[in-house]
Backbone as a chain_set.jsonl record, in Angstrom:
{"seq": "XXXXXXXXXXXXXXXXXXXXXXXXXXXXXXXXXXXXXXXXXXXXXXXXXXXXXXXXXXXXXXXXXXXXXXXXXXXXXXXXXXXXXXXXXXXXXXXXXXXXXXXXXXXXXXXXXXXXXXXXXXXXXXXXXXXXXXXXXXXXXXXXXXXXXXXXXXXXXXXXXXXXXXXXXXXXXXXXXXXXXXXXXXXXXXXXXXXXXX", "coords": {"N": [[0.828, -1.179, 0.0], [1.01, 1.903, -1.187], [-0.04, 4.098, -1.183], [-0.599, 4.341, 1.978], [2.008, 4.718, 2.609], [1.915, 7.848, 2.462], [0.797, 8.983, 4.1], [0.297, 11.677, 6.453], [0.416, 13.488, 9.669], [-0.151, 15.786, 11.583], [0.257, 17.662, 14.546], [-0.063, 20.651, 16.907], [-0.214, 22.251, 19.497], [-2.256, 25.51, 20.675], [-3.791, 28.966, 21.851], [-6.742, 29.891, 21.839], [-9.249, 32.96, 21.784], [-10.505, 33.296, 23.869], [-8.406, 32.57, 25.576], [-8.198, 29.562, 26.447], [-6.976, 26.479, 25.921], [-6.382, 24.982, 22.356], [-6.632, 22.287, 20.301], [-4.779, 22.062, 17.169], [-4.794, 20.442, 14.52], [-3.576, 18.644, 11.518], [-3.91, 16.384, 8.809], [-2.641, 15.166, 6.173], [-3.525, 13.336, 2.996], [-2.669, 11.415, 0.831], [-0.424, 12.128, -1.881], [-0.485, 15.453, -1.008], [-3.29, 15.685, -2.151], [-5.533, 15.662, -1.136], [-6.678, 17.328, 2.138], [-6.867, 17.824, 5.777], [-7.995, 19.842, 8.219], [-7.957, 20.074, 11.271], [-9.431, 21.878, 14.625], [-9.897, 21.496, 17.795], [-11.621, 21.987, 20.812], [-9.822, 21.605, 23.767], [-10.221, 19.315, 26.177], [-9.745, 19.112, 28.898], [-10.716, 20.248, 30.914], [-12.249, 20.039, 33.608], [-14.515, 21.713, 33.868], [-16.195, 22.28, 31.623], [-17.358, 19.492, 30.938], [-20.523, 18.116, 30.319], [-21.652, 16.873, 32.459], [-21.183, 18.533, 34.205], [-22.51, 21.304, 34.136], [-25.18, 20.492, 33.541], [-25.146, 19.856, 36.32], [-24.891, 22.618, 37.677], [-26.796, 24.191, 36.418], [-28.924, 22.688, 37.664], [-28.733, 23.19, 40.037], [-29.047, 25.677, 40.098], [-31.848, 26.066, 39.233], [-33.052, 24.96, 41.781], [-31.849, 26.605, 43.53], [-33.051, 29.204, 42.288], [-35.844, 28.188, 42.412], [-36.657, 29.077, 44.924], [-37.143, 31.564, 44.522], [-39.425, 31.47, 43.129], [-41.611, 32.768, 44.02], [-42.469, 35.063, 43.122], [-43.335, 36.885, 40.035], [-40.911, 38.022, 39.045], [-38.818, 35.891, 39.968], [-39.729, 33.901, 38.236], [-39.496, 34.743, 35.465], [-36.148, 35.426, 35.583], [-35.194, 32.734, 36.118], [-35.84, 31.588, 33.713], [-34.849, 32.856, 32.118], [-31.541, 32.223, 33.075], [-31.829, 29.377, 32.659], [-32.465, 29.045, 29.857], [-30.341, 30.476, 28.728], [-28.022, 28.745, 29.84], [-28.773, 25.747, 28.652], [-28.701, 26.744, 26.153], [-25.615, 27.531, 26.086], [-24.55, 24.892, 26.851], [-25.797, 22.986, 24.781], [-25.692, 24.213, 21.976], [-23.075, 25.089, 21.505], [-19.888, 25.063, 19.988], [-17.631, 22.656, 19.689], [-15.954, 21.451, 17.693], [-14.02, 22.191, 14.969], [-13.629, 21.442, 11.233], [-11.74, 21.498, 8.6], [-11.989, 20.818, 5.313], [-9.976, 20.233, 2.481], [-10.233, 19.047, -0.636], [-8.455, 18.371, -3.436], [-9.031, 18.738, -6.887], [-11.729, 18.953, -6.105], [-13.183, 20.696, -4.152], [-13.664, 22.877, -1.33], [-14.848, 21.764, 1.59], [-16.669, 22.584, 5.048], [-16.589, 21.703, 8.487], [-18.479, 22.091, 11.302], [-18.836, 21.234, 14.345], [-21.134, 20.515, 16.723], [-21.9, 20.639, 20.468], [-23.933, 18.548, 21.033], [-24.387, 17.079, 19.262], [-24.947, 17.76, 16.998], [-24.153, 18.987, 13.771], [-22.797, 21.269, 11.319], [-22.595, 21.62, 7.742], [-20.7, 23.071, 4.986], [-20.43, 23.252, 1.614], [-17.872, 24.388, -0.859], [-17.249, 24.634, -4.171], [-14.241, 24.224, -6.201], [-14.013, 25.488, -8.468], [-15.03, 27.88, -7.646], [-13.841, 29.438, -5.521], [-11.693, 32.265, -5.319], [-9.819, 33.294, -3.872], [-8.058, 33.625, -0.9], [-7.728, 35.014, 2.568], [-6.758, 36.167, 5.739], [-9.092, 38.385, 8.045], [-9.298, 40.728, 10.082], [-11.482, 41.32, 13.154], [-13.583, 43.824, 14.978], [-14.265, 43.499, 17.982], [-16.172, 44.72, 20.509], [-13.974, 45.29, 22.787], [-11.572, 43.764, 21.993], [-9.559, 42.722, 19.562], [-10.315, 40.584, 16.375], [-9.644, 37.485, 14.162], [-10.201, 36.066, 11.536], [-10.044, 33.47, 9.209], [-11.226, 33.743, 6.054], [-13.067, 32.816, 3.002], [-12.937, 33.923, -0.353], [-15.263, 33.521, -2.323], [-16.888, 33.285, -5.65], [-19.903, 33.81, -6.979], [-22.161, 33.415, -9.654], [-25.073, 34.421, -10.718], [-28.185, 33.709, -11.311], [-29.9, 35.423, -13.076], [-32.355, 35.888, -15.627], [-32.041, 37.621, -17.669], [-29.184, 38.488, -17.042], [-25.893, 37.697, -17.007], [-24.954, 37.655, -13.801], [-21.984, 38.386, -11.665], [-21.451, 37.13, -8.73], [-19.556, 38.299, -5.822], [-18.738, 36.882, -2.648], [-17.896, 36.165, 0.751], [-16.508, 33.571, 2.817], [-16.757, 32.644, 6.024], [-14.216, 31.479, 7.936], [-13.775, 29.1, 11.102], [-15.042, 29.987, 13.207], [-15.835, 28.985, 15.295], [-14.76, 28.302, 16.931], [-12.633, 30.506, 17.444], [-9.575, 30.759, 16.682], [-6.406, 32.396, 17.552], [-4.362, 34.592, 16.124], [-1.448, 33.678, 15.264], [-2.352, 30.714, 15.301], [-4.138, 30.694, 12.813], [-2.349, 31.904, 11.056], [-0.753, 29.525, 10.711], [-2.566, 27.762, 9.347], [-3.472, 29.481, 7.156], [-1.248, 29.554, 5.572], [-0.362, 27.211, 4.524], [-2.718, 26.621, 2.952], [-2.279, 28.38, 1.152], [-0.815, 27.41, -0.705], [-1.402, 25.56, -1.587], [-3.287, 26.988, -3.508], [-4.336, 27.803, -6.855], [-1.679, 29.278, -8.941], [-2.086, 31.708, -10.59], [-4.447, 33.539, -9.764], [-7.254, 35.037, -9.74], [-7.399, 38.38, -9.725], [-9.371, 40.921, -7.754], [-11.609, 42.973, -8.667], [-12.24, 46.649, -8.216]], "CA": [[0.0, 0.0, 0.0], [1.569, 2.702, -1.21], [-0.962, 5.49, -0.005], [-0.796, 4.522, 3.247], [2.715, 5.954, 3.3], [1.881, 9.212, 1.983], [-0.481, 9.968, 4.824], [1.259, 12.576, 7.661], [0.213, 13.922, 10.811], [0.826, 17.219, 12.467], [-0.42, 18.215, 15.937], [0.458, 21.531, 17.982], [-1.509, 23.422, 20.819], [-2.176, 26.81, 20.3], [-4.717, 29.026, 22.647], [-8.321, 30.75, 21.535], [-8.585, 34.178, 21.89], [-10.59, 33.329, 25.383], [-7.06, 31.76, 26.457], [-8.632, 28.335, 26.585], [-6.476, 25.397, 25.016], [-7.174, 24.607, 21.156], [-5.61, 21.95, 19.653], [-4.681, 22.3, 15.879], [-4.437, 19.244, 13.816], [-3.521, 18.834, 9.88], [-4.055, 15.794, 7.561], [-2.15, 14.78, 4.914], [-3.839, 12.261, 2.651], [-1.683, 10.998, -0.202], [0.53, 13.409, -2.052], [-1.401, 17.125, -1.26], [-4.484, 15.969, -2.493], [-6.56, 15.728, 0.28], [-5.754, 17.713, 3.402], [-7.8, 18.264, 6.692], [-7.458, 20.985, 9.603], [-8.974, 20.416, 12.367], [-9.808, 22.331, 15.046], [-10.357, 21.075, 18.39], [-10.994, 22.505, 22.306], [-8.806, 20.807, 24.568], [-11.295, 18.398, 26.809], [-8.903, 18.124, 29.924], [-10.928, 20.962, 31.79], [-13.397, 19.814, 34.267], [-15.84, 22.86, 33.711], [-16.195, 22.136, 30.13], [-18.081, 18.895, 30.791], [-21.538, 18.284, 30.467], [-22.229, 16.672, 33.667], [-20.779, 19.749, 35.15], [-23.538, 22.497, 33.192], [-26.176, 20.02, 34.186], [-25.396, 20.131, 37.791], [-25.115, 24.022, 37.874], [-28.781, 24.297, 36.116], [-29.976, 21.76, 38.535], [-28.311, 24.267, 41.235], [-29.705, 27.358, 39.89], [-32.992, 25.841, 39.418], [-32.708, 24.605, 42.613], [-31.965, 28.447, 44.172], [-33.798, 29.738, 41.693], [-37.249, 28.009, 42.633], [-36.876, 29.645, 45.936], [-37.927, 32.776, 44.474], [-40.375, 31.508, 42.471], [-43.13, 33.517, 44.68], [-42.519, 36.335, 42.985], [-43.22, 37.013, 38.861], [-39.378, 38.18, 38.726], [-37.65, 34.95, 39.919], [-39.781, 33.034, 37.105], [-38.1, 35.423, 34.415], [-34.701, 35.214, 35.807], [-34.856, 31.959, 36.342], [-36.147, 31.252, 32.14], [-33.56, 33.576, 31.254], [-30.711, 31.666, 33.175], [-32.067, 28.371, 32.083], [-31.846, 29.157, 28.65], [-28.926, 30.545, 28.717], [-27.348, 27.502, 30.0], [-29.513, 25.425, 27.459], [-27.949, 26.809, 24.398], [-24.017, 26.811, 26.038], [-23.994, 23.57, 26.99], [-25.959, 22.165, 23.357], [-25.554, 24.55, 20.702], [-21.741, 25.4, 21.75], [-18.892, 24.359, 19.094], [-16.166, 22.084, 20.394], [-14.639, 21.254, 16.702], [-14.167, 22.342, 13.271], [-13.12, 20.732, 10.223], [-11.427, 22.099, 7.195], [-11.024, 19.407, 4.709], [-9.744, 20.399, 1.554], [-9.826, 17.983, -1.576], [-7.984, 19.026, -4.746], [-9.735, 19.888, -7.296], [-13.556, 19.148, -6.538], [-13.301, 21.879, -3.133], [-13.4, 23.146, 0.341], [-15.525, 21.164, 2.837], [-16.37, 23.0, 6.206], [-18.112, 21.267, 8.944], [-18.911, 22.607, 12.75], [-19.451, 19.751, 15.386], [-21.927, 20.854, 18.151], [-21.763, 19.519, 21.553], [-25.008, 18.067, 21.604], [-23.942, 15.735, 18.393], [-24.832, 18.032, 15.49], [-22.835, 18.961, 12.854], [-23.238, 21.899, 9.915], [-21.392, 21.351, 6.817], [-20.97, 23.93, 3.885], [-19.361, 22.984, 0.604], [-17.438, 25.197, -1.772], [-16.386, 24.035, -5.048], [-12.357, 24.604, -6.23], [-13.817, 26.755, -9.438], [-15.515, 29.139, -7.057], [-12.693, 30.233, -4.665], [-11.138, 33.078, -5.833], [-8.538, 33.682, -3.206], [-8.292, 33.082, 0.634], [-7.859, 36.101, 3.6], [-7.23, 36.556, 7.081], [-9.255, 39.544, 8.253], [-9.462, 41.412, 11.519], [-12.607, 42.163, 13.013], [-13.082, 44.839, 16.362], [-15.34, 43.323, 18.572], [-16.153, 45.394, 21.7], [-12.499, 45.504, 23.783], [-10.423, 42.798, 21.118], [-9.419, 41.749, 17.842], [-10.84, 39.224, 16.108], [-8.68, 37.338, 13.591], [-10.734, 35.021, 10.515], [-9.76, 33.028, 7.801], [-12.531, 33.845, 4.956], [-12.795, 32.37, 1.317], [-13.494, 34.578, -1.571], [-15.938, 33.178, -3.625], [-17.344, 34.076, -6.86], [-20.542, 32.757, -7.507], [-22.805, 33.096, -10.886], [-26.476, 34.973, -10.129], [-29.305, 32.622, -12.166], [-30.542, 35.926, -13.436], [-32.787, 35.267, -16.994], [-31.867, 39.094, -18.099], [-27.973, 38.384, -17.419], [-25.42, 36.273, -15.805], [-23.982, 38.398, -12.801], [-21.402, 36.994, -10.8], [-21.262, 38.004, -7.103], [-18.285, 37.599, -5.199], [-19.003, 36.356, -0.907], [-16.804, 36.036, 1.501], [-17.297, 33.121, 3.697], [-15.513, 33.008, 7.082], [-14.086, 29.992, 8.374], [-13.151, 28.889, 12.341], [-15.549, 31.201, 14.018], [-16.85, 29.077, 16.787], [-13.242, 27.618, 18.0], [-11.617, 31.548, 17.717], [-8.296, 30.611, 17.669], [-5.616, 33.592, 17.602], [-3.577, 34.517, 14.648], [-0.675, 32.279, 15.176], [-2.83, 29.641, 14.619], [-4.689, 31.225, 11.413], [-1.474, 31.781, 10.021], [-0.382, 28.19, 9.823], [-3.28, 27.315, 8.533], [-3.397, 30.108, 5.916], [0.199, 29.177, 4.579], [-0.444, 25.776, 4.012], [-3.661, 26.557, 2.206], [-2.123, 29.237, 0.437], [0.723, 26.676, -0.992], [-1.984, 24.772, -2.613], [-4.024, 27.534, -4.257], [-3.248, 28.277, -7.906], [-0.786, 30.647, -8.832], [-2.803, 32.313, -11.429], [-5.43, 34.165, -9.029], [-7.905, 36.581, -10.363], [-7.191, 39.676, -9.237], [-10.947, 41.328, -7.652], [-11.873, 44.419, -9.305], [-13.325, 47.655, -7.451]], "C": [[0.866, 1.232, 0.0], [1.027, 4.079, -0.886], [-0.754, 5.577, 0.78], [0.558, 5.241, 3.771], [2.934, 7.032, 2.711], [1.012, 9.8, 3.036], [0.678, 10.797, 6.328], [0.046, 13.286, 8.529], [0.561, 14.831, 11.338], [-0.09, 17.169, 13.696], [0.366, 19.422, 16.591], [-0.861, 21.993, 19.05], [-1.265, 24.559, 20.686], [-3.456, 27.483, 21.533], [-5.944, 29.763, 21.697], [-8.039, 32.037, 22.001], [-9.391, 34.466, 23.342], [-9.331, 32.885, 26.292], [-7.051, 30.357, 26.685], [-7.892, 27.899, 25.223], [-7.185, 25.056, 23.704], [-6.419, 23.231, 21.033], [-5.78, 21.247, 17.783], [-3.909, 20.867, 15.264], [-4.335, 18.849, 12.417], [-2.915, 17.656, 9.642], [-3.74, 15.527, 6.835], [-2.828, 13.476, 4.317], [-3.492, 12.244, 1.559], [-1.248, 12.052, -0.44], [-0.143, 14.837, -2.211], [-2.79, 16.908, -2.081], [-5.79, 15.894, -2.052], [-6.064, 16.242, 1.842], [-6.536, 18.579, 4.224], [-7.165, 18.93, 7.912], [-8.448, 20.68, 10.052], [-8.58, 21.009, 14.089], [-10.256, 22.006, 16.722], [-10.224, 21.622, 19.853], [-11.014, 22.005, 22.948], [-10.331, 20.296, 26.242], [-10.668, 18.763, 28.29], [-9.831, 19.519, 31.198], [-12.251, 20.625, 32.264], [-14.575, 20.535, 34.214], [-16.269, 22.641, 32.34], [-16.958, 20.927, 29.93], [-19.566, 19.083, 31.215], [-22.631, 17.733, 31.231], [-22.415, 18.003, 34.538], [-21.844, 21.24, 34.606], [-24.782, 21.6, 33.543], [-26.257, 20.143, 35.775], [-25.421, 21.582, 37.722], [-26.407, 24.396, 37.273], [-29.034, 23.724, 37.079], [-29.781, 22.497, 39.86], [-29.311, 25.444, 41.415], [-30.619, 27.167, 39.588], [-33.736, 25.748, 40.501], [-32.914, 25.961, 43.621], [-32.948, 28.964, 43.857], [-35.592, 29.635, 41.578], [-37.835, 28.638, 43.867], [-37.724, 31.244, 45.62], [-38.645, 32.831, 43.415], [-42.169, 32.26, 42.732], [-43.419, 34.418, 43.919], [-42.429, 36.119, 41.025], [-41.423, 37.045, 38.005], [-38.855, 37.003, 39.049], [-38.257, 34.095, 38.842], [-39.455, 33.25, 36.127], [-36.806, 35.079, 34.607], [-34.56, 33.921, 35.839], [-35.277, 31.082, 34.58], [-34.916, 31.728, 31.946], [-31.991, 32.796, 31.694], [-30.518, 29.955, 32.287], [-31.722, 28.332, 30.678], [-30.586, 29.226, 28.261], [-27.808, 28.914, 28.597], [-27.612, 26.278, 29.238], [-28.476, 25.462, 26.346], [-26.49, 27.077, 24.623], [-23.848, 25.666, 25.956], [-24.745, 22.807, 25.97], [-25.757, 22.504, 22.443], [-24.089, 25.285, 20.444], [-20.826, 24.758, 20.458], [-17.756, 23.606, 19.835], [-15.192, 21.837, 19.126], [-15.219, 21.917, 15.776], [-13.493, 21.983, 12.241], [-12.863, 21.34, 9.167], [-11.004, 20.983, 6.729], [-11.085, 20.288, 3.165], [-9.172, 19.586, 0.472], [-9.76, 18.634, -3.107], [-8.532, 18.411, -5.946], [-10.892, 20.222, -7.13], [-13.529, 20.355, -5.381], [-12.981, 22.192, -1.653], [-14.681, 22.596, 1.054], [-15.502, 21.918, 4.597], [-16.755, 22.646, 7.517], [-17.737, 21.816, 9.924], [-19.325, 21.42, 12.967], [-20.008, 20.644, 16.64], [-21.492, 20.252, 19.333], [-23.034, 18.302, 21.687], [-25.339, 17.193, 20.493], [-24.384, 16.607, 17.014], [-23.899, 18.749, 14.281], [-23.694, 20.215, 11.751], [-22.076, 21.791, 9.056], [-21.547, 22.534, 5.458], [-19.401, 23.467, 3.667], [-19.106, 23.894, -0.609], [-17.054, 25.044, -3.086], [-15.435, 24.849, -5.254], [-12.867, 25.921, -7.379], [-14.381, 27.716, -8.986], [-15.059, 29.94, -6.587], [-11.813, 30.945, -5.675], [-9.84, 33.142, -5.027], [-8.983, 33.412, -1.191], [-7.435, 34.392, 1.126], [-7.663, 35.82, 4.664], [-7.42, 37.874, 7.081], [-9.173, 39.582, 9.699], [-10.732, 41.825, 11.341], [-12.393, 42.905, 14.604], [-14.794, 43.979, 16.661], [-15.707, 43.811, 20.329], [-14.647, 46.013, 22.228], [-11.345, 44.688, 22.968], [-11.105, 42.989, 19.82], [-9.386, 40.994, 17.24], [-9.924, 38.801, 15.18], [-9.732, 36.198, 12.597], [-10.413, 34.802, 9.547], [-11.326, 33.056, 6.731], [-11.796, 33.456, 3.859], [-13.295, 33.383, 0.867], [-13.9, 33.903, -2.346], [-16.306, 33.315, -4.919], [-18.669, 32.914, -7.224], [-21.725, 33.878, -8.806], [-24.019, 33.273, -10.615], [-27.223, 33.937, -12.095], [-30.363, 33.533, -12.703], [-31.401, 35.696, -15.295], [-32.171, 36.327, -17.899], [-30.123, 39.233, -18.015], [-27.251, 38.137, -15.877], [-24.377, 37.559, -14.951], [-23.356, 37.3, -11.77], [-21.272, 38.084, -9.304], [-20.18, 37.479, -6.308], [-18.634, 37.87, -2.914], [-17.848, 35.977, -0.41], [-17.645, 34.923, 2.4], [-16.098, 32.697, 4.955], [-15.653, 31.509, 7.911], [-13.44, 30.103, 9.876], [-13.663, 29.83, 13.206], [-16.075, 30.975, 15.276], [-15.564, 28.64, 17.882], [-12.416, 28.851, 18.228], [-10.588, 31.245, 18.053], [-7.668, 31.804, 16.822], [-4.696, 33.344, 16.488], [-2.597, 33.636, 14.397], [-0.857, 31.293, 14.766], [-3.431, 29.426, 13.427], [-3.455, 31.301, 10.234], [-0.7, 30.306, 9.355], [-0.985, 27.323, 8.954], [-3.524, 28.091, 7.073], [-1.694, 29.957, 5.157], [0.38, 27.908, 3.8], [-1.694, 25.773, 3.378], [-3.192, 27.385, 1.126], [-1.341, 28.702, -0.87], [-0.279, 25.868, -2.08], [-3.704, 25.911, -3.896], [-3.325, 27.701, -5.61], [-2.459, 29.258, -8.21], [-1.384, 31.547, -10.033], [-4.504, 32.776, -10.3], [-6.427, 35.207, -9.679], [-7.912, 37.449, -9.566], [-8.871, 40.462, -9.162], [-10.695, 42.561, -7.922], [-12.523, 45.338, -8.699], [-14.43, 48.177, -8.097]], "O": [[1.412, 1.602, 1.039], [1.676, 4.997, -0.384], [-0.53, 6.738, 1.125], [0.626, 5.989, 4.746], [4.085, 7.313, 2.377], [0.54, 10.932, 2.929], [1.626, 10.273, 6.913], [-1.062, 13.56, 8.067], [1.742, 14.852, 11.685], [-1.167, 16.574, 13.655], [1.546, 19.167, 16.837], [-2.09, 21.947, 19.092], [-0.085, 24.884, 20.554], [-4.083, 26.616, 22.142], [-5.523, 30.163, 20.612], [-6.965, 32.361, 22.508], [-9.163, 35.494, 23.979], [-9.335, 32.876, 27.523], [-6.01, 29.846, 27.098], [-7.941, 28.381, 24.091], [-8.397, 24.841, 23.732], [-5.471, 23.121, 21.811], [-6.524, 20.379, 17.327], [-2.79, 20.422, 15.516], [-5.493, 18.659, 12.043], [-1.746, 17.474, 9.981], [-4.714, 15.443, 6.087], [-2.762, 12.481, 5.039], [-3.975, 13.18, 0.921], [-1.398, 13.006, 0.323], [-0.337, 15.34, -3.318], [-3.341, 17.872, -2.614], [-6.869, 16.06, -2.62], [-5.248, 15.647, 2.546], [-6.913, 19.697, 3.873], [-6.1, 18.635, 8.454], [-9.59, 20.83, 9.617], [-7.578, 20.603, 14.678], [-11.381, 22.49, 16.85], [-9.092, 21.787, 20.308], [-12.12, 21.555, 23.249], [-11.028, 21.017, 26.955], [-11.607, 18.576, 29.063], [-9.388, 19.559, 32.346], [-13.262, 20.82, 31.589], [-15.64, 19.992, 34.509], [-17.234, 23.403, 32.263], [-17.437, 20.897, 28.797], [-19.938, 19.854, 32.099], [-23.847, 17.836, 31.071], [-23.34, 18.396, 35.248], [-21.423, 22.301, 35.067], [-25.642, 22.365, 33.979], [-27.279, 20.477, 36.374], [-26.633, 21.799, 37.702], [-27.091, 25.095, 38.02], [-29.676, 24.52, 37.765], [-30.647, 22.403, 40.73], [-29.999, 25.918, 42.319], [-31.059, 28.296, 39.371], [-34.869, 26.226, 40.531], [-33.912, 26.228, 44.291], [-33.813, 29.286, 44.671], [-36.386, 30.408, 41.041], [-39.044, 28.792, 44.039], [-38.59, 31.818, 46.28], [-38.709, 33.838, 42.71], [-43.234, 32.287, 42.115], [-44.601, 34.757, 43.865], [-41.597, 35.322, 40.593], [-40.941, 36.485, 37.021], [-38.045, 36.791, 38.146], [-37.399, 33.384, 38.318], [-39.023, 32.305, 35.466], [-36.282, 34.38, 33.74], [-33.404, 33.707, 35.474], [-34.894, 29.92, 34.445], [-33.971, 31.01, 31.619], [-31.188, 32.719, 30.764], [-29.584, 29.507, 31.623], [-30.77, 27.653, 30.292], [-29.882, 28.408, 27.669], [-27.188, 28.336, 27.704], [-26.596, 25.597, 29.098], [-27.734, 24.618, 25.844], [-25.814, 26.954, 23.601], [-23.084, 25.197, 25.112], [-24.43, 21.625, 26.107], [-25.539, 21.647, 21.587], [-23.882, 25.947, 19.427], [-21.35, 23.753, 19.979], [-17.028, 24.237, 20.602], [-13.97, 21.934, 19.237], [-16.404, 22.219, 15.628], [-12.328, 22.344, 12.411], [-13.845, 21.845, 8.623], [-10.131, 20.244, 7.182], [-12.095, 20.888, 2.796], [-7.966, 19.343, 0.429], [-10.65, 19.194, -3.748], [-8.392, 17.19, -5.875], [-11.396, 21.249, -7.585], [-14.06, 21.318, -5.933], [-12.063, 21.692, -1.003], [-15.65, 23.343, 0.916], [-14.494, 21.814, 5.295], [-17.522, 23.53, 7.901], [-16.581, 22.231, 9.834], [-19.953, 20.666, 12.224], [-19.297, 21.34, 17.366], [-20.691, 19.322, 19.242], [-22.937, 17.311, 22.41], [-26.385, 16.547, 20.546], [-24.132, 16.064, 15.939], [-22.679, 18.788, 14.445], [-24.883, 20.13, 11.444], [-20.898, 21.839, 9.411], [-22.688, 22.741, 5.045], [-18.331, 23.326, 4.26], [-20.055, 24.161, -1.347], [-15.977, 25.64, -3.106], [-15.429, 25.986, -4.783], [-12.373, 27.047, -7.321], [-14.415, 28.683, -9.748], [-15.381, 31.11, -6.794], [-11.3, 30.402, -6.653], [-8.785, 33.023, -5.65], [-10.018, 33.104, -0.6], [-6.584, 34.87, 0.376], [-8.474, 34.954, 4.995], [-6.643, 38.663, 6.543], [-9.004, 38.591, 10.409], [-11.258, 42.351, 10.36], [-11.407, 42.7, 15.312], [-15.845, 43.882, 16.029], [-15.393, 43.05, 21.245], [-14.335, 47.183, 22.003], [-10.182, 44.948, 23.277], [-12.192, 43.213, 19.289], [-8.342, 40.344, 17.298], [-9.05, 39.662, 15.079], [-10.031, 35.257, 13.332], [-10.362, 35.71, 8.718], [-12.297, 32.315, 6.889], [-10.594, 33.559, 3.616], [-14.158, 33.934, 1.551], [-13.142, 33.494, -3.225], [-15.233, 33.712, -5.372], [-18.59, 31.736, -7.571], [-21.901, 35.073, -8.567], [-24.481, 32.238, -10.135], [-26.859, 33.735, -13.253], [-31.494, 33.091, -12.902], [-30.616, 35.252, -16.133], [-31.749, 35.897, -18.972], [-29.619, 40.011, -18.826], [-27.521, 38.218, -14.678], [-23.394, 38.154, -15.392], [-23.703, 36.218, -11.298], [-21.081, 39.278, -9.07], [-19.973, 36.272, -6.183], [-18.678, 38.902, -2.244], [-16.907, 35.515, -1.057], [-18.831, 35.019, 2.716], [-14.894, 32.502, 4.786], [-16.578, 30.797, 8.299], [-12.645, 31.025, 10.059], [-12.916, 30.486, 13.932], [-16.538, 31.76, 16.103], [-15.477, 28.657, 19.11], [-11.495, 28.715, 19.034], [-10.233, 31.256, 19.232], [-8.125, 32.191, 15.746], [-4.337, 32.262, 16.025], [-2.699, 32.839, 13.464], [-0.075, 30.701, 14.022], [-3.412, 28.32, 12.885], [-3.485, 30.955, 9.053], [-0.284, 30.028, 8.23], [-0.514, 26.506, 8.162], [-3.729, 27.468, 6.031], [-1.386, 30.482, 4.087], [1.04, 27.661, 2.792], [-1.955, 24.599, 3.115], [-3.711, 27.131, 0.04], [-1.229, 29.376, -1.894], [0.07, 25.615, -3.233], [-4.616, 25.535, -4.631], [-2.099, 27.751, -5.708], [-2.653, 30.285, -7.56], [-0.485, 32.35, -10.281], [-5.51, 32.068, -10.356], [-5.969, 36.272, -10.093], [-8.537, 37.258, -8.522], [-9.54, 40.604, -10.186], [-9.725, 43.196, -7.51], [-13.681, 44.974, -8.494], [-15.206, 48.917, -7.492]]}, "num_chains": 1, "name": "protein.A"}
């Protein structure tokens, strides 16, 4: 089997831009033509499980029924609930960049609570690849986005629209880690780029 030794392995740890452990993992599958990043936040912290977000609801339900006499503790006590609800199920723990040469870019999100979203790009759509900065309150955000170009299905004439779509947004990890991943994506884009027009 001569595939099997073309396949490579990387692993480092890098942090998020909360300071919480990532750890960054890249794919090699045969010679550069299949090659996955993933994305993953580091398990080893006891608060982060989901025994541990069930007992603190069952706490603060718990407190929180005490002042159920009153109209206000049954608000506060929806509004915490929820809250805690959609951290501990609709939270991201991974993300997947798989990139297969030439059909496209593959992106998926893994939930905690087992679901998954996937958006697929094809190779003749990507125009070029970005890290931007964004300002969000007190920091600086850091995202890898694709440039797309996609082809409007107008009957009156074919406009093409060019989207940006932004990748690694629920794992935020910090530029360091954006950049290794944008160098090694960059390595396999073509060298003939279309240049976007103002």
């Amino acid at each position: 089997m001569e595939d099997a030794d073309n396949n490579t392995e990387n692993q480092s740890i890098h942090e998020n831009v909360d300071g919480q452990k990532i750890l960054l993992r890249l794919k090699s599958i045969g010679k550069s033509v299949c090659i996955e990043y993933t994305i993953e936040k580091d398990k080893s912290s006891i608060l982060q499980t989901p025994a541990v977000h069930i007992l603190a609801a069952s706490l603060t339900l718990l407190f929180l029924s005490l002042l159920c006499c009153f109209m206000t503790g049954v608000l506060i006590c929806t509004c915490i609930c929820g809250f805690v609800s959609y951290h501990s199920i609709w939270h991201i723990k991974k993300e997947v960049l798989l990139i297969t040469i030439p059909l496209g870019l593959q992106f998926t999100a893994f939930f905690k609570s087992g679901h998954h979203r996937t958006c697929f790009i094809p190779w003749n759509c990507i125009r070029d690849i970005y890290i931007v900065e964004a300002i969000s309150l007190h920091r600086v955000l850091y995202n890898i986005v694709v440039l797309t170009e996609v082809e409007g299905r107008s009957s009156t004439s074919a406009q093409t629209t060019l989207k940006l779509t932004p990748l690694f947004q629920g794992t935020k990890p910090r530029l360091s880690c954006l950049e290794t991943i944008y160098q090694s994506i960059y390595t396999l884009m073509p060298k003939t780029t279309t240049q976007v027009e103002n």
